[in-house]
C-alpha positions in Angstrom: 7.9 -12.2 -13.3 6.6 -9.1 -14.4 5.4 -6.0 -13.5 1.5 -5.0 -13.2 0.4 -4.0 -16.5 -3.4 -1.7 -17.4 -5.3 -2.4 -20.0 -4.4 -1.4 -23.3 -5.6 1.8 -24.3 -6.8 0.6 -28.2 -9.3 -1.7 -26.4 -13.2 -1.4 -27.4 -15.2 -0.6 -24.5 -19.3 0.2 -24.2 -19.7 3.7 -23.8 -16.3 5.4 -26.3 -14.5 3.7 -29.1 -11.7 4.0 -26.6 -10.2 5.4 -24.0 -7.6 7.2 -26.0 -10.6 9.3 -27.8 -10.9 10.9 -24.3 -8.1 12.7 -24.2 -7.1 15.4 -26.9 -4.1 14.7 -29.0 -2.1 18.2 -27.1 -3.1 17.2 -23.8 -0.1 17.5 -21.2 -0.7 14.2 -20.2 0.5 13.0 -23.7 3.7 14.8 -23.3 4.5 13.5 -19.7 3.9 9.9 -21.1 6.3 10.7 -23.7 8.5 12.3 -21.5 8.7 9.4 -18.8 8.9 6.8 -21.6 12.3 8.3 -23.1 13.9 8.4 -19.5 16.5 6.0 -18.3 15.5 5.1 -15.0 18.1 3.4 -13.6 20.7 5.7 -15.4 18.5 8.4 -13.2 19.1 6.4 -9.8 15.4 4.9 -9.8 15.1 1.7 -8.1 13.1 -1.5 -8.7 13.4 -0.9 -12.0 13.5 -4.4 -13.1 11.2 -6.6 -11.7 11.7 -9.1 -8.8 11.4 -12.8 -9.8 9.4 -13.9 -6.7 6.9 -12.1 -4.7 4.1 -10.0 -5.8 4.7 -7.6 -8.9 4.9 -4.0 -7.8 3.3 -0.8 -9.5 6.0 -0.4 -13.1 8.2 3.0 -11.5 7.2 4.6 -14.5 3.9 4.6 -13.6 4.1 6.3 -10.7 6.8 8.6 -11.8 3.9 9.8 -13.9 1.4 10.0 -11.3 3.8 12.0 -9.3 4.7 14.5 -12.4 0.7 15.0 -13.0 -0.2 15.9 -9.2 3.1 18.0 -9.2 2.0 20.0 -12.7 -2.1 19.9 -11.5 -1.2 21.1 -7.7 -2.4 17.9 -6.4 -0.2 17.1 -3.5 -2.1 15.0 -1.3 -1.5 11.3 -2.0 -5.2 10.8 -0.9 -6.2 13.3 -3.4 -3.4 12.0 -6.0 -5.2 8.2 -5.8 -8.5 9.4 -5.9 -7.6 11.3 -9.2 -6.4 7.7 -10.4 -10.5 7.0 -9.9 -12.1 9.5 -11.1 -9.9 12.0 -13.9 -10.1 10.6 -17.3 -6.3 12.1 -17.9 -5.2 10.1 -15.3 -6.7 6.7 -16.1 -5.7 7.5 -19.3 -1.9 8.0 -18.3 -2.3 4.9 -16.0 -3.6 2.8 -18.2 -6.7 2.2 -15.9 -4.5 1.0 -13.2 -6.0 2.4 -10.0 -2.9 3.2 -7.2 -3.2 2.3 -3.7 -2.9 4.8 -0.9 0.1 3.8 0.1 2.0 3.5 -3.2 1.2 7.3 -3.7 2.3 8.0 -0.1 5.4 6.4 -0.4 5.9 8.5 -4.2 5.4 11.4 -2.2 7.5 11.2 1.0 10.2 9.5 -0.8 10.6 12.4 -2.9 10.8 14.8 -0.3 14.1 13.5 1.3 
């Protein structure tokens, strides 16, 4: 099993080309994609990294490391405000890949990190 994958960026929707014509090419959110993409995470101590076989698929950790980086570089520390940023900020969808985060995914991002 797998984790939870978006949609894929390239897709043709109704209203733009795509989502990726949204955000500019030197948009910060381009370089933390990049960023968390070259990491090792489980080099870095991350866990869950691979995928349980059974159960329902969790949120990929490099998704929400990149949720977290975002509200840490845009002052958004409220995982209430962080998830509804996932709805509503085109960067964000855009760094998600449309995935939306529950409120308790974010909270845990957030209280984890402050141990």
């Amino acid at each position: 099993m797998s984790h939870i994958i978006g949609h894929d960026r390239s897709q043709t929707l109704l209203l733009p080309e795509s989502l990726d014509e949204y955000v500019d090419p030197e948009n910060p959110v381009r370089f933390i994609e990049a960023f968390v993409d070259g990491l090792d995470l489980t080099a870095a101590g991350f866990v869950r990294v691979t995928p349980e076989v059974t159960g329902r698929p969790g949120y990929a950790p490099t998704d929400l490391l990149k949720l977290y980086i975002y509200g840490y570089l845009n002052r958004v520390r409220s995982s209430r405000r962080l998830e509804a940023e996932t709805h509503r900020n085109i960067e964000v969808i855009w760094l998600k890949a449309s995935l939306g985060a529950i409120v308790f995914t974010t909270w845990f991002i957030s209280n984890s990190s402050n141990r």
